[in-house]
FIDRENLUM-407518 format. One record per residue (C-alpha): residue number from 0; residue in three letters; x negated, y, z negated. Coordinates in Angstrom, 3 decimals, always signed. Each point is the difference from the previous one (the first is absolute). Example, Ala and Ser with C-alpha at 12.3 -4.5 7.8 and 13.67 -1.06 7.14 Angstrom:
SITE   seq   type          x          y          z
SITE     0    ala    -12.300     -4.500     -7.800
SITE     1    ser     -1.370     +3.440     +0.660
END
This chain:
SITE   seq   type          x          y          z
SITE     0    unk   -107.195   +172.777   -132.909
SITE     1    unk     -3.212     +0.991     +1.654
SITE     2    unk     -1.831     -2.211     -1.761
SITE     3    unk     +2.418     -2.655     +0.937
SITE     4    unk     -0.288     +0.627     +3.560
SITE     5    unk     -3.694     +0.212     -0.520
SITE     6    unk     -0.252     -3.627     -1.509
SITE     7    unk     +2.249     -1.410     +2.852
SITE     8    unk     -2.445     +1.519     +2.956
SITE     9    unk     -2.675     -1.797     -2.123
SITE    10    unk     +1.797     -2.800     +0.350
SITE    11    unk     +1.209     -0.022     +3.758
SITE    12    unk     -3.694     +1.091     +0.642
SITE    13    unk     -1.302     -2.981     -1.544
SITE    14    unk     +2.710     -2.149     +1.677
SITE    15    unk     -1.377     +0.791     +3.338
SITE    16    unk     -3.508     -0.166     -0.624
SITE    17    unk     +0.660     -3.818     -1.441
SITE    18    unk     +1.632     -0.496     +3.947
SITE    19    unk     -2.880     +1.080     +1.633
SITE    20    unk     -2.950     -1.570     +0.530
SITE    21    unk     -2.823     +1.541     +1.120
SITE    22    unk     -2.733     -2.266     +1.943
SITE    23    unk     -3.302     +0.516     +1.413
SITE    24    unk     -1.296     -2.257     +2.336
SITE    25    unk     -1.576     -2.568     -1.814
SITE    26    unk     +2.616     +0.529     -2.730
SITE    27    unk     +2.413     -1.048     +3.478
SITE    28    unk     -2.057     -2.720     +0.419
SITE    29    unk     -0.280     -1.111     -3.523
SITE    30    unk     +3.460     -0.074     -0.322
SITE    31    unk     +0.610     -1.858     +3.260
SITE    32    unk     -2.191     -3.267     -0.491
SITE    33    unk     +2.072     -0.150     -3.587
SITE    34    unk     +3.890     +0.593     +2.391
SITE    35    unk     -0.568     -1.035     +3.241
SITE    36    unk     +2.161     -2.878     +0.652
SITE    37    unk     -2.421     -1.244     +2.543
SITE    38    unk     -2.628     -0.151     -2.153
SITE    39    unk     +1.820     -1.625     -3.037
SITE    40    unk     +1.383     -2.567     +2.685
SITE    41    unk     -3.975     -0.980     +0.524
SITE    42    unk     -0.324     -0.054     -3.479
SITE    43    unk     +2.498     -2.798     -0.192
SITE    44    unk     -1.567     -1.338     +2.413
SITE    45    unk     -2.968     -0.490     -2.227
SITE    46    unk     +1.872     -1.382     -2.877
SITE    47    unk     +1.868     -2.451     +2.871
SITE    48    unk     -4.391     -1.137     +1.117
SITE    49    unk     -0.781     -0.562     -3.707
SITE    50    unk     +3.522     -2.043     -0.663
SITE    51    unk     -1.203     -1.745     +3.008
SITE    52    unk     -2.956     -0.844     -1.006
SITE    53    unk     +1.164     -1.228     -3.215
SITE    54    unk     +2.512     -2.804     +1.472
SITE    55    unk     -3.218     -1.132     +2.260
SITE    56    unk     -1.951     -0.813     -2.825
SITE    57    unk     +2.688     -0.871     -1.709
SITE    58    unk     -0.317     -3.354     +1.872
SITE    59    unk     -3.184     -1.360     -1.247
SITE    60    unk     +1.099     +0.559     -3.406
SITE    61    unk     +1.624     -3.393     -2.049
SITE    62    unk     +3.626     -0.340     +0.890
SITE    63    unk     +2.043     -1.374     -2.653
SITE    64    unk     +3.896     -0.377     +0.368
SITE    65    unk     +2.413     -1.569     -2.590
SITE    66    unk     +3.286     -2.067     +0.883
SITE    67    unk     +3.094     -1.736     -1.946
SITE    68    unk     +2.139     -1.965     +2.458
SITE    69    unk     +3.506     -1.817     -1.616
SITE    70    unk     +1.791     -1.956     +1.880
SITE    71    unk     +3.607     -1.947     -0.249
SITE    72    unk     +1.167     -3.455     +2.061
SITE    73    unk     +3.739     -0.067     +0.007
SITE    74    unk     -1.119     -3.301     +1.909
SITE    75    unk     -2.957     -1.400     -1.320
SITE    76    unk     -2.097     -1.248     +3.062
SITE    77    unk     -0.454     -3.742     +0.378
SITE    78    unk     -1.722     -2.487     +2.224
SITE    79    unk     +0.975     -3.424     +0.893
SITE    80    unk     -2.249     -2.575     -1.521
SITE    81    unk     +0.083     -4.091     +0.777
SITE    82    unk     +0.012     -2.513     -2.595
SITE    83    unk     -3.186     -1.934     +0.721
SITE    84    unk     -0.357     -0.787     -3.872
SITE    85    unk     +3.140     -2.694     -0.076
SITE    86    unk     -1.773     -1.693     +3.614
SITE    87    unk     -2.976     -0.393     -1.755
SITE    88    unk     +1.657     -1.773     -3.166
SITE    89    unk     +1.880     -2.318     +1.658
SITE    90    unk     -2.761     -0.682     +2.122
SITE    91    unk     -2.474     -0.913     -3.241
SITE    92    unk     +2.378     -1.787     -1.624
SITE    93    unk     +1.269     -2.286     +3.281
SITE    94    unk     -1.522     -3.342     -0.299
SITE    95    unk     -0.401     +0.366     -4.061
SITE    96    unk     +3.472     -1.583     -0.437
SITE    97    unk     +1.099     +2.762     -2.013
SITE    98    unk     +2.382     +1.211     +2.720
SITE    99    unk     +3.870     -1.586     +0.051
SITE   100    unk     +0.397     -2.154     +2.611
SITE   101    unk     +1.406     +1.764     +2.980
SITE   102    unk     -1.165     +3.588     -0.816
SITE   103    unk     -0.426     +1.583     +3.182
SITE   104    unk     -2.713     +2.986     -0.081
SITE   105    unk     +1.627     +2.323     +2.924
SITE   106    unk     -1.715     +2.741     +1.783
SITE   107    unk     -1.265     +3.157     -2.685
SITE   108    unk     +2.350     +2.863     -0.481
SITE   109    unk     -0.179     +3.274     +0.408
SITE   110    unk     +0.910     +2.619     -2.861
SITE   111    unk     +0.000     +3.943     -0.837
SITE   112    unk     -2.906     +1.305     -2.666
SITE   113    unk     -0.767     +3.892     -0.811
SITE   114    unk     -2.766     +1.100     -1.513
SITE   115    unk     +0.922     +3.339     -0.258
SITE   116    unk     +2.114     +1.725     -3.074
SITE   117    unk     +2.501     +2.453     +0.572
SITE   118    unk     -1.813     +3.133     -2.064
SITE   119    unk     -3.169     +0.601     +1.697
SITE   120    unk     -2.294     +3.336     -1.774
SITE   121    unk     -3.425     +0.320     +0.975
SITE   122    unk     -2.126     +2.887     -0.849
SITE   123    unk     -3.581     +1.155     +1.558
SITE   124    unk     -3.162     +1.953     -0.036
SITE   125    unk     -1.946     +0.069     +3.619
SITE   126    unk     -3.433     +1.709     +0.255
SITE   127    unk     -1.963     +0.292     +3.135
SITE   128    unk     -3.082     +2.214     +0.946
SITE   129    unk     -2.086     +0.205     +3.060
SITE   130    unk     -3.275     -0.629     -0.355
SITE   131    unk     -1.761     +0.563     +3.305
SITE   132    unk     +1.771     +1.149     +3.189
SITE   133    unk     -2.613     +1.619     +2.281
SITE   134    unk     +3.116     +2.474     +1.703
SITE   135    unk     +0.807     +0.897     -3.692
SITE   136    unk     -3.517     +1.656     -0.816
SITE   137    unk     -0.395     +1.502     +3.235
SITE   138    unk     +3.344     +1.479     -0.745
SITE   139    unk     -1.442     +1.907     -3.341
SITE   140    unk     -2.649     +1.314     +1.619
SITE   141    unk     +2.504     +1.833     +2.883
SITE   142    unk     +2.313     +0.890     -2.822
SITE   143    unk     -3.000     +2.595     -1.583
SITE   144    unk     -0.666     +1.092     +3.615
SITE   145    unk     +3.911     +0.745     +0.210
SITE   146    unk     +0.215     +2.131     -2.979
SITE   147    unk     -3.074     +2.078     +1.272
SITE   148    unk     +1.743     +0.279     +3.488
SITE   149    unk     +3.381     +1.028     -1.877
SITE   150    unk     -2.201     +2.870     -2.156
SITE   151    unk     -1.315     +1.305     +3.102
SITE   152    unk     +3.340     +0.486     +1.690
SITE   153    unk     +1.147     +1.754     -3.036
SITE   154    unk     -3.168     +2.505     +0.651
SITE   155    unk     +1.418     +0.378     +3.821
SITE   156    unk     +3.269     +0.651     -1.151
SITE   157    unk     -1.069     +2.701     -2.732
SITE   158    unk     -2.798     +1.956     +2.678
SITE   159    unk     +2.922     -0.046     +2.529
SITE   160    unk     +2.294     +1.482     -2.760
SITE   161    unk     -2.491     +2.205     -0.703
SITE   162    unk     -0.064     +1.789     +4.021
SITE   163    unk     +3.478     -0.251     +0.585
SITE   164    unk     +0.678     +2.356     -3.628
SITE   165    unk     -3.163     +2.249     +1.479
SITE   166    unk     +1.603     +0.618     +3.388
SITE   167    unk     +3.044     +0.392     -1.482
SITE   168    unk     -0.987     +2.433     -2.737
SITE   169    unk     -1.735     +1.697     +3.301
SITE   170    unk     +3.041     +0.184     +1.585
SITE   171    unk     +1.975     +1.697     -2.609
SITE   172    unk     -2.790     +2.198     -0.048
SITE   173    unk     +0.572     +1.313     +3.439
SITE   174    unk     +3.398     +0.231     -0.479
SITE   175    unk     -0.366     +2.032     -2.508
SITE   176    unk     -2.563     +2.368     +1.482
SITE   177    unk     +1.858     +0.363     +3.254
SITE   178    unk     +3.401     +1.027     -1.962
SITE   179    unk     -2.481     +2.274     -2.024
SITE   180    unk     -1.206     +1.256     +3.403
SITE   181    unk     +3.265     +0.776     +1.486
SITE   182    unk     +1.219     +1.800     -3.391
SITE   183    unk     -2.586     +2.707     +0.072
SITE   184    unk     +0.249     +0.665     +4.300
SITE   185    unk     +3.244     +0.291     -0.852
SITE   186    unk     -0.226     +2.809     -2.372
SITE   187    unk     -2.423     +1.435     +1.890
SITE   188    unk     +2.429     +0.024     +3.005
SITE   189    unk     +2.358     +1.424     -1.889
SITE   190    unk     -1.739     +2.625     -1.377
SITE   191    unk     -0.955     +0.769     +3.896
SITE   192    unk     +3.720     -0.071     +0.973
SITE   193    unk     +1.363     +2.111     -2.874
SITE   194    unk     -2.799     +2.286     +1.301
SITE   195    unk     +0.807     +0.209     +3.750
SITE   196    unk     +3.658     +0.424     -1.282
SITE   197    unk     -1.283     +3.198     -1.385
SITE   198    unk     -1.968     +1.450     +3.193
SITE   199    unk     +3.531     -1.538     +1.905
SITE   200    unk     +1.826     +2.687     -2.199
SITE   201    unk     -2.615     +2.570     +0.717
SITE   202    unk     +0.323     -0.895     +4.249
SITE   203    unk     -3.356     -1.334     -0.208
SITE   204    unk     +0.969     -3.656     +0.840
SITE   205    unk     +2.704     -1.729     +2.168
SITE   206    unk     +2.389     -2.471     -0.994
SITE   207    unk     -1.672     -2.749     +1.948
SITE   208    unk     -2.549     +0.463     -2.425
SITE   209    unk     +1.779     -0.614     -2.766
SITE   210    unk     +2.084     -2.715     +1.915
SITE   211    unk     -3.394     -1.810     +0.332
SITE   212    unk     -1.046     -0.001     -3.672
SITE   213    unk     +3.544     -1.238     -1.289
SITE   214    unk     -1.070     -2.567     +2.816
SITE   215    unk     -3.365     -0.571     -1.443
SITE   216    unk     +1.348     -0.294     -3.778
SITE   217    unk     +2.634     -2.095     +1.007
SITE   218    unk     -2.025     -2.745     +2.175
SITE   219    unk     -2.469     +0.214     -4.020
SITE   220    unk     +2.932     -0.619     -1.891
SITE   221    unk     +1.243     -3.181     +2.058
SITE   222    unk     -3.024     -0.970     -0.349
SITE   223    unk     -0.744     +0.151     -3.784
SITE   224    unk     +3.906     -1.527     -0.667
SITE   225    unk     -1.218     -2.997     +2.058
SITE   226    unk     -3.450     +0.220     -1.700
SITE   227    unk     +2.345     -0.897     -3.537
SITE   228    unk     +1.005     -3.143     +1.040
SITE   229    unk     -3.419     -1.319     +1.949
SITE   230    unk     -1.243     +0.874     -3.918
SITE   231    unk     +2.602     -1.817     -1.600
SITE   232    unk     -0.562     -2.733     +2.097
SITE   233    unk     -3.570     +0.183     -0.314
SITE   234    unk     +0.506     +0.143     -3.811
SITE   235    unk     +2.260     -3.185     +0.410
SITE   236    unk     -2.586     -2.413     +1.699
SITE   237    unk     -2.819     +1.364     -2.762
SITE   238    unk     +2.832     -1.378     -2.901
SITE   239    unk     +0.072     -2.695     +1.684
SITE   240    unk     -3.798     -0.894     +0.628
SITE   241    unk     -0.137     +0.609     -3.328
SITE   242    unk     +2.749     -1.849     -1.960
SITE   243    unk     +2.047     +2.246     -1.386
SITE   244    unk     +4.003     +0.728     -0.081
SITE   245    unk     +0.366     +2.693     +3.328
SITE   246    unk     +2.774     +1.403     -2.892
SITE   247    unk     -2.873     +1.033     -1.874
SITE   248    unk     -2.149     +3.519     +0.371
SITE   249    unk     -3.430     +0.208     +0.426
SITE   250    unk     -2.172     +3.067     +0.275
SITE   251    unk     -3.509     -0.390     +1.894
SITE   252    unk     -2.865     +1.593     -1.510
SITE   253    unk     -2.348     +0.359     +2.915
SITE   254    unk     -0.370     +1.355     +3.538
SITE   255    unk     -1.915     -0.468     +2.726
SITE   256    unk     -2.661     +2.502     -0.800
SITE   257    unk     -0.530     -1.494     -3.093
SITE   258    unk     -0.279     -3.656     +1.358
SITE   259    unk     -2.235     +1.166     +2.404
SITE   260    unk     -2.184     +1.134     -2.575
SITE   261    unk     +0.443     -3.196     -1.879
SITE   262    unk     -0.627     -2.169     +3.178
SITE   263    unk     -3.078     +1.846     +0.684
SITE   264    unk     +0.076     +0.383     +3.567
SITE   265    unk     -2.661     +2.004     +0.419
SITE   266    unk     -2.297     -2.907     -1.314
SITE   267    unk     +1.598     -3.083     +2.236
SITE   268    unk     -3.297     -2.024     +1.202
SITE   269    unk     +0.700     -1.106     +3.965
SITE   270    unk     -3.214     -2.161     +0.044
SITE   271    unk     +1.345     -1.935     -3.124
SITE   272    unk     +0.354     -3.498     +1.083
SITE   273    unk     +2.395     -2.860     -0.485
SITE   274    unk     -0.215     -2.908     -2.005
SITE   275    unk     +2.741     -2.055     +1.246
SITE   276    unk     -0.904     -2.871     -2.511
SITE   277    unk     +0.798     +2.225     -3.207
SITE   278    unk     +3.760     +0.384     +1.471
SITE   279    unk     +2.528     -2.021     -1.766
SITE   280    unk     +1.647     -1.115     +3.150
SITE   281    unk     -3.452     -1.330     +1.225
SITE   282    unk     -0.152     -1.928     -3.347
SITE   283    unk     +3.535     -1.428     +0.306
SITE   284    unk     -1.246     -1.680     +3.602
SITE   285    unk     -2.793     -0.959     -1.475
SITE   286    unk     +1.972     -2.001     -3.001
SITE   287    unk     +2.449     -0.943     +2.612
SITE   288    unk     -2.275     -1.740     +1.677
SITE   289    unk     -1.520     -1.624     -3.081
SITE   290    unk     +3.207     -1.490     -0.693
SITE   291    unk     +0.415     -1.329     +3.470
SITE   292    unk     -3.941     -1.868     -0.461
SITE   293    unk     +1.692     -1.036     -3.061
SITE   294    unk     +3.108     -1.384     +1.869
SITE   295    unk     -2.024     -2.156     +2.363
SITE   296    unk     -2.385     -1.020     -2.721
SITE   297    unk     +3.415     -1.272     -1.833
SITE   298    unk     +0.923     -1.862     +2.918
SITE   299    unk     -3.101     -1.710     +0.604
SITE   300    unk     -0.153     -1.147     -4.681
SITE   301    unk     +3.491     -0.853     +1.230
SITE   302    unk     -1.394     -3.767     +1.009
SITE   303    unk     -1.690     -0.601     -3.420
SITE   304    unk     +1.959     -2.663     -2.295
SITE   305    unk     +2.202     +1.731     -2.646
SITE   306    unk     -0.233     -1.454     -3.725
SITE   307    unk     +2.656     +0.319     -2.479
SITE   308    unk     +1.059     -1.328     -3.400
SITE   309    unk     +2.899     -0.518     -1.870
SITE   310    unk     +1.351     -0.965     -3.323
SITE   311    unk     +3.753     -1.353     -0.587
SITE   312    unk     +1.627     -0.496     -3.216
SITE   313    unk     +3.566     -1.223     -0.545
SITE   314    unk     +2.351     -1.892     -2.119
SITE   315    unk     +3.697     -1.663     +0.836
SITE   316    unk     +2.859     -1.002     -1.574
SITE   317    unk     +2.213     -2.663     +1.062
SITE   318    unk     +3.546     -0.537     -1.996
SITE   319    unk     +3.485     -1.362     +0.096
SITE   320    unk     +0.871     +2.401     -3.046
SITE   321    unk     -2.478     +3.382     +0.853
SITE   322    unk     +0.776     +0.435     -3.770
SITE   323    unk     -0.715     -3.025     -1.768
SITE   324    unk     -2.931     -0.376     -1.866
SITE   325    unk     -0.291     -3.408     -0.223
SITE   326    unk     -0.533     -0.565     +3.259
SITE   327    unk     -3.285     +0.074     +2.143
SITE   328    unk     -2.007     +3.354     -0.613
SITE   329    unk     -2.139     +2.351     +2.639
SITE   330    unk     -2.354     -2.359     +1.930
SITE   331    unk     -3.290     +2.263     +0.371
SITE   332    unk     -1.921     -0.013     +3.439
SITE   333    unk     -3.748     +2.145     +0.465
SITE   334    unk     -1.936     -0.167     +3.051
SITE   335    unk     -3.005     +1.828     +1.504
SITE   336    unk     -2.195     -0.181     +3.930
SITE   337    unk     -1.238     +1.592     +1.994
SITE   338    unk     +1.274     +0.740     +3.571
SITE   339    unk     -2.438     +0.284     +3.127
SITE   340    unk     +1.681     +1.119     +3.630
SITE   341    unk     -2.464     -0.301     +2.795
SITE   342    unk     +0.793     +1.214     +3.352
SITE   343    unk     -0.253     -1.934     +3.032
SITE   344    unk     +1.470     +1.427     +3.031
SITE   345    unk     +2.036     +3.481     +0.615
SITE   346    unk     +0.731     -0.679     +3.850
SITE   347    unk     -2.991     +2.503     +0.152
SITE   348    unk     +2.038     +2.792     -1.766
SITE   349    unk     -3.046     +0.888     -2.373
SITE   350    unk     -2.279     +0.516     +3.457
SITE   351    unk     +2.622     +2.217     +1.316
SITE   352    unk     +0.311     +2.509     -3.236
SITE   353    unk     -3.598     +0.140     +0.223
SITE   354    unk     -0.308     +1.129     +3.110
SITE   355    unk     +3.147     +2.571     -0.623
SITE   356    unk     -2.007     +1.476     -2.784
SITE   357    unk     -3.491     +0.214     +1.897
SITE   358    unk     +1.806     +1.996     +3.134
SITE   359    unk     +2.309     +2.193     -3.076
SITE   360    unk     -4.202     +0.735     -1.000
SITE   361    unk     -0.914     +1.050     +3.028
SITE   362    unk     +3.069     +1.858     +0.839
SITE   363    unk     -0.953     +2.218     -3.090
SITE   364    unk     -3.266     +0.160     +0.949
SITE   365    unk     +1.250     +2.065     +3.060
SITE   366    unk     +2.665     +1.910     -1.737
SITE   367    unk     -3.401     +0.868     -2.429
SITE   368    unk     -1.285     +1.478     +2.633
SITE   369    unk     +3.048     +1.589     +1.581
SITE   370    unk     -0.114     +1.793     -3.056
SITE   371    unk     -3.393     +1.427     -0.142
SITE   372    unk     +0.188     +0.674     +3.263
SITE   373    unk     +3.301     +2.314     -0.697
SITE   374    unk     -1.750     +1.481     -3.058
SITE   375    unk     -2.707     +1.228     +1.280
SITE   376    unk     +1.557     +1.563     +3.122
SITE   377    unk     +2.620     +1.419     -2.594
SITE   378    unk     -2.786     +1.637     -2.521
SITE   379    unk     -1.256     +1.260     +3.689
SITE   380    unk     +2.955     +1.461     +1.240
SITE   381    unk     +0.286     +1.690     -3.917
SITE   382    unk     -2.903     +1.316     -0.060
SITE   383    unk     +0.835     +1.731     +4.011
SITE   384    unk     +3.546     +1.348     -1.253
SITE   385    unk     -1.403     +1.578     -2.630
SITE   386    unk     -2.718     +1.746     +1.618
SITE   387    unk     +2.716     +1.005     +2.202
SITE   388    unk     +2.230     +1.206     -2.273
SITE   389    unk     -2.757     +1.701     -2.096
SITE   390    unk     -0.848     +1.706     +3.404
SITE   391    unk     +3.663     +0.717     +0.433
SITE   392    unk     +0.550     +1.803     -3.279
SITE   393    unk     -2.583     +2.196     +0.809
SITE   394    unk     +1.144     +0.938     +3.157
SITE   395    unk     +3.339     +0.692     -1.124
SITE   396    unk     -0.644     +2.250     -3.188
SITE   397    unk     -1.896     +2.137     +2.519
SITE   398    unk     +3.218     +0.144     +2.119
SITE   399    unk     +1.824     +1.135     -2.764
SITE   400    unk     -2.470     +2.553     -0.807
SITE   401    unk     +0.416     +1.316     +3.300
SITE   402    unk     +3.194     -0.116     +0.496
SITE   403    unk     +1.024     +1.611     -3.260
SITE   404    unk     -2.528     +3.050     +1.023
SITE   405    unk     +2.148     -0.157     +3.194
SITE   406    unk     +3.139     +0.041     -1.566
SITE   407    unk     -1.283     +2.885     -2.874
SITE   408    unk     -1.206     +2.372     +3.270
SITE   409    unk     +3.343     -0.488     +1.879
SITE   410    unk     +2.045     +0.781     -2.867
SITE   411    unk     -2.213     +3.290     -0.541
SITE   412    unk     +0.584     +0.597     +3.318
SITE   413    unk     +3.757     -0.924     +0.285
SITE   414    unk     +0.480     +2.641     -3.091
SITE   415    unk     -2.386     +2.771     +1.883
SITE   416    unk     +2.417     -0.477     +2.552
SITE   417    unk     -2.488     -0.806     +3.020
SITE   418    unk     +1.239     -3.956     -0.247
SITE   419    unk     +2.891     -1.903     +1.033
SITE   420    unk     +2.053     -2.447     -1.795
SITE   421    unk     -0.741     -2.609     +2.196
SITE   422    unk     -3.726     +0.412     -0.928
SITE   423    unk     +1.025     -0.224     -3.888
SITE   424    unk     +2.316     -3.314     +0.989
SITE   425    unk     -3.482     -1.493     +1.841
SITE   426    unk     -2.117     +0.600     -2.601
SITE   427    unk     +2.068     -1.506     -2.786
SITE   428    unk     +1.208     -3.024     +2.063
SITE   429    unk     -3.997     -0.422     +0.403
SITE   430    unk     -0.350     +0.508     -3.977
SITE   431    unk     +2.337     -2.546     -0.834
SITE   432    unk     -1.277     -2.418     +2.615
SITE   433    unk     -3.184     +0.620     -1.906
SITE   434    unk     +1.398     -0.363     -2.971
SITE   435    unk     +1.361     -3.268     +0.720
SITE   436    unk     -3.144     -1.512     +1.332
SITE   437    unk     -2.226     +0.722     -2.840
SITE   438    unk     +2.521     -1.322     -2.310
SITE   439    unk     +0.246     -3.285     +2.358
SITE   440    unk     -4.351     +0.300     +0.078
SITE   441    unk     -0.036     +0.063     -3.418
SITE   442    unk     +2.308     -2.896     -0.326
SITE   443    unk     -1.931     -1.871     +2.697
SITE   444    unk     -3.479     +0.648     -1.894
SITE   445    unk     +1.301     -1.710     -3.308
SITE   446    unk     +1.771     -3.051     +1.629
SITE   447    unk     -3.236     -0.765     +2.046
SITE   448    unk     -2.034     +0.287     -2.945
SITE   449    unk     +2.610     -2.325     -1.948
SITE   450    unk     -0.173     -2.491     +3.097
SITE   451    unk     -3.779     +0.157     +0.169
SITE   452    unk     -0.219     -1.273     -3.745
SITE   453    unk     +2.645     -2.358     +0.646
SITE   454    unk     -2.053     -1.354     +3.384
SITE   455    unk     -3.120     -0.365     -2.210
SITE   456    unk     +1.337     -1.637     -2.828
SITE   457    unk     -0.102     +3.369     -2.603
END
């Protein structure tokens, strides 16, 4: 039996650990560019540029189409024909004598003649293939530019998957800390109260002391059952930055000391420069623009002739009985050209697309700029926040310092008897405050250092 009930732990153990799933941060991120739906929606986006391009050249490639057409008269269309052939007769032959004597030649009549049977089959082969079309090759020369713009897109999606798992890993982070903070202060409180219930036994103490701790460890408490759900939420958008089911447990294997360590703060060069041409969002202006050259460029081949040529096979079948064999058979029909359209006048609408695509040029020339313009003042203003909050975490693990050494000497003195509750209530409002702000300088640190490599391009 107990080595029954040994074998099923084993197995509820091993149960669990399959649910879990432990992730560092790049093991976050990892996972995330293979389960973010944003990302897999660029991906498809790809696949959608190179299907695309496919149907574009596509069109310079021979098209050849194949056709059977039947077709039944119930009436078999006729057209009215005169009789000029009896005229002409009697008009040779007046004079000759042949005629009777008395034969009147009257005006010509008019009969009904078809030349049509009622089964009609015909059956085809058309081939056509363009040969030069100016527009066309201009075309395939934008469609490679396309799939390069489409790549680089799929890089801006993946380095902006990338920061938004970091900050939310971060976040999580903090969470976690700050419930991790509140845990231990509140042990320690508690340890305090049960020992000024003690010197309240003894007479030492009054009841508004007490009263003030059950105050102190309540306000904690609040605090840390809120603290649960700003983690669970927390947890929430990192599931969903990454991909995966929110059902589904996940145990992070890092903190924020440890990243810091991995980020290597200490090392961050300030003077390090940007080079806003190695961004990928520079690039895709740059190809944007490209294309747009390309568009006017198109417009202007767009007055060059345009050769084609085709080939058309086909034979027909014309019957009273579709069936009988003795009968007329398939009458065969093959013809080849070439086709030449040469343009002649637009009402001026190529002029106008040209000039739409030279002001869309210079339009992105200024947006260019209006981008590394913003870039630069961005990696700037990076660089500033996180001197600032490099200066800031300093600052604040000295206030801790000093307000723990506050806190520690009140309490000594609060237990000696020659301090006051109130003291003990300052102190370790001002620890927690301190607390609190190193946490949030911590925090601070690592997000400026992620948004400095994000500014320049890392």
């Amino acid at each position: 039996m107990q080595r029954f009930s040994l074998i099923l732990l084993c197995i509820c153990v091993s149960l669990t650990s399959i649910a879990q799933t432990k992730l560092s941060l790049a093991k976050a991120i990892e996972l995330g560019i293979n389960t973010n739906l944003e990302f897999k929606l660029n991906q498809l986006e790809v696949a959608m540029a190179e299907a695309q391009i496919k149907e574009l050249k596509s069109t310079g490639l021979p098209q050849i189409n194949g056709s059977v057409n039947y077709q039944y008269y119930f009436l078999v269309p006729q057209q009215p024909i005169e009789d000029f052939i009896t005229p002409s007769i009697f008009g040779v032959l007046e004079g000759t004598g042949l005629l009777p004597q008395g034969t009147y030649v009257g005006p010509p009549e008019t009969f009904e003649l078809s030349f049509f049977q009622p089964h009609n089959l015909s059956a085809g082969v058309d081939a056509r293939w363009l040969i030069f079309d100016g527009s066309y090759l201009i075309a395939l020369e934008a469609a490679d530019l396309y799939r390069e713009l489409t790549d680089h897109k799929t890089e801006i999606s993946k380095q902006a998957n990338k920061n938004n798992i970091t900050k939310a890993y971060l976040n999580v982070l903090l969470t976690d800390i700050n419930k991790a903070t509140l845990q231990n202060n509140i042990i320690s409180l508690d340890k305090i109260r049960y020992e000024t219930g003690q010197l309240y036994k003894e007479g030492f103490v009054e009841q508004l002391d007490l009263d003030r701790l059950d105050l102190s460890l309540m306000s904690l408490r609040t605090e840390l059952d809120k603290l649960d759900n700003i983690t669970q939420i927390a947890m929430n958008v990192l599931k969903l930055q990454i991909g995966v089911d929110l059902e589904e447990e996940i145990i992070l294997t890092e903190d924020l000391e440890m990243l810091i360590n991995t980020l290597k703060l200490e090392t961050v060069n300030l003077d390090e420069d940007l080079d806003v041409k190695e961004l990928p969002e520079y690039q895709q202006i740059e190809y944007g623009i490209q294309l747009q050259q390309l568009d006017e460029k198109r417009h202007s081949k767009s007055k060059l002739p345009t050769l084609s040529a085709f080939l058309s096979g086909s034979e027909s079948l014309q019957r009273e009985n579709l069936f009988d064999s003795d009968q007329a058979g398939w009458l065969p029909s093959l013809s080849a050209g070439l086709s030449v359209s040469v343009p002649i006048y637009d009402g001026n609408r190529r002029k106008a697309l040209i000039e739409k695509s030279q002001l869309a040029v210079e339009q992105s020339q200024v947006q260019k700029q209006q981008f590394v313009n913003a870039k630069q003042m961005e990696a700037t203003n990076a660089k500033l926040q996180y001197a600032n909050a490099k200066t800031t975490l300093d600052n604040t693990e000295k206030v801790l310092e000093i307000t723990q050494s506050i806190y520690d000497k009140t309490l000594i003195k609060y237990k000696e008897g020659v301090g006051s509750s109130i003291e003990v209530n300052q102190a370790e409002s001002e620890v927690f405050s301190a607390q609190s702000n190193y946490i949030n300088a911590i925090y601070s640190l690592v997000n400026a250092k992620t948004d400095l490599d994000i500014a320049l391009g890392k």
